[in-house]
Every structure is written in C-alpha cells, then in structure tokens.
C-alpha positions in Angstrom: 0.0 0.0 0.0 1.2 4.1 -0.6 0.8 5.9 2.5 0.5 9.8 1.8 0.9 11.8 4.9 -0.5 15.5 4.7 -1.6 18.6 5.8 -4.8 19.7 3.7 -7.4 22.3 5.4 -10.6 21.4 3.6 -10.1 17.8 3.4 -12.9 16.0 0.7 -13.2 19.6 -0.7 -11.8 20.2 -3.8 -10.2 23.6 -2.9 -6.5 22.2 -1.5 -5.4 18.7 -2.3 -2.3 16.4 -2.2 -2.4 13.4 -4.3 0.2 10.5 -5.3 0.8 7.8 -7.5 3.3 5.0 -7.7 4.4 4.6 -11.4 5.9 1.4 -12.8 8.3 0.7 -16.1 8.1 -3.0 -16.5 11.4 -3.9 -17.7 10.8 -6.5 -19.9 8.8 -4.8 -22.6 9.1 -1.0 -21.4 5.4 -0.5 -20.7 4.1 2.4 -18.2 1.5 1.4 -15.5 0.1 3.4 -12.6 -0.3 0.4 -9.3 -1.4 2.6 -7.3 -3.0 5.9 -5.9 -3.4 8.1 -2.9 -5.3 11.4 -1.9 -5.7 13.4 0.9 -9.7 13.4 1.8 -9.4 14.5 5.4 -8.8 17.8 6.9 -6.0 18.6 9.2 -2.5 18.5 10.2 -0.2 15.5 9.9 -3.2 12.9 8.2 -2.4 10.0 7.0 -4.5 8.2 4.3 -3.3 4.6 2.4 -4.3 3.0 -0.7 -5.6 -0.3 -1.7 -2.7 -2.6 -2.1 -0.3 -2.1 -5.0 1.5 -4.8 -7.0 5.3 -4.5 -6.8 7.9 -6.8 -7.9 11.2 -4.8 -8.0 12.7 -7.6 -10.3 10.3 -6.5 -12.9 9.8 -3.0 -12.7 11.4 0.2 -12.2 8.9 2.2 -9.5 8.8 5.7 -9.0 6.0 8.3 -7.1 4.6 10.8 -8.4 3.7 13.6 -5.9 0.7 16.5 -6.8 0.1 19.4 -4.1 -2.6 21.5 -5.6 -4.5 25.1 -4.2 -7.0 26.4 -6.6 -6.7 30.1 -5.4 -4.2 32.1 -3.4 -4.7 31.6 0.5 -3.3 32.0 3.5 -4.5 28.3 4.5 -1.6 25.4 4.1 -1.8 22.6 1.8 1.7 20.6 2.8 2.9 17.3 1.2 4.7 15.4 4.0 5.5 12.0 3.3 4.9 8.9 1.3 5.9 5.4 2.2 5.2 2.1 0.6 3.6 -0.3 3.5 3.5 -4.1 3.7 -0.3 -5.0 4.4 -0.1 -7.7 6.1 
C-alpha cells in the first residue's frame, strides 16, 4: 500500500489537495502502469491516508512516485505534502 501523509485544510473539498501515485516501467517490454494511488480526503495536520494494495515486484519494474500538491486560489491556509511510504499489508 502508498501511504501519503499530509496537511490539507478542507479535506474531501476540492479547494486544496495532495495526491500520489506510484508509477511502474516493466522492464521486460518498457510498458508504463500506474499500481497505485493516494489522496488526501481528510482535513488537518499530519493525516495519513493509504491505498488499496499495489503490485510490486522490483525484479520486474522500475517504480517511481509521483507527488501532486494542488490550491486552486491564493490563501493563506496550508496545503503541505509530508511523506509517502510504501507499507506491507499484512
């Protein structure tokens, strides 16, 4: 699973957001695939949110995340990327 840790002050809204995505290049045949994704839906400091589980097999692929902070309009409010981390599910 991706774990995105955030700050985001409307949460669900569509005003601030912080979004990621783990990227794959299969090595084998060059193909591009997106495993996974993350976005911040709850407001406050230092949230965490995770995704459903993502399929990696670092023999095969070359990984990479992909990280998105987005504020619609100027304000004085913070929007903050923190962290990522990929997490074992068991």
């Amino acid at each position: 699973m991706l774990a995105l840790y955030y700050q985001d002050p409307d949460g669900p809204g569509d005003d601030f957001g912080v979004s990621a995505r783990l990227s794959s290049f299969a090595r084998s045949n060059g193909n591009l695939k997106t495993e996974c994704s993350v976005n911040s839906k709850t407001a406050g400091q230092w949230q965490r949110n995770i995704s459903t589980p993502c399929n990696v097999d670092f023999g095969k692929a070359i990984y990479w995340v992909e990280v998105r902070v987005e504020r619609k309009q100027p304000s004085t409010q913070v929007v903050e990327f923190n962290a990522v981390a990929l997490e074992n599910s068991i």
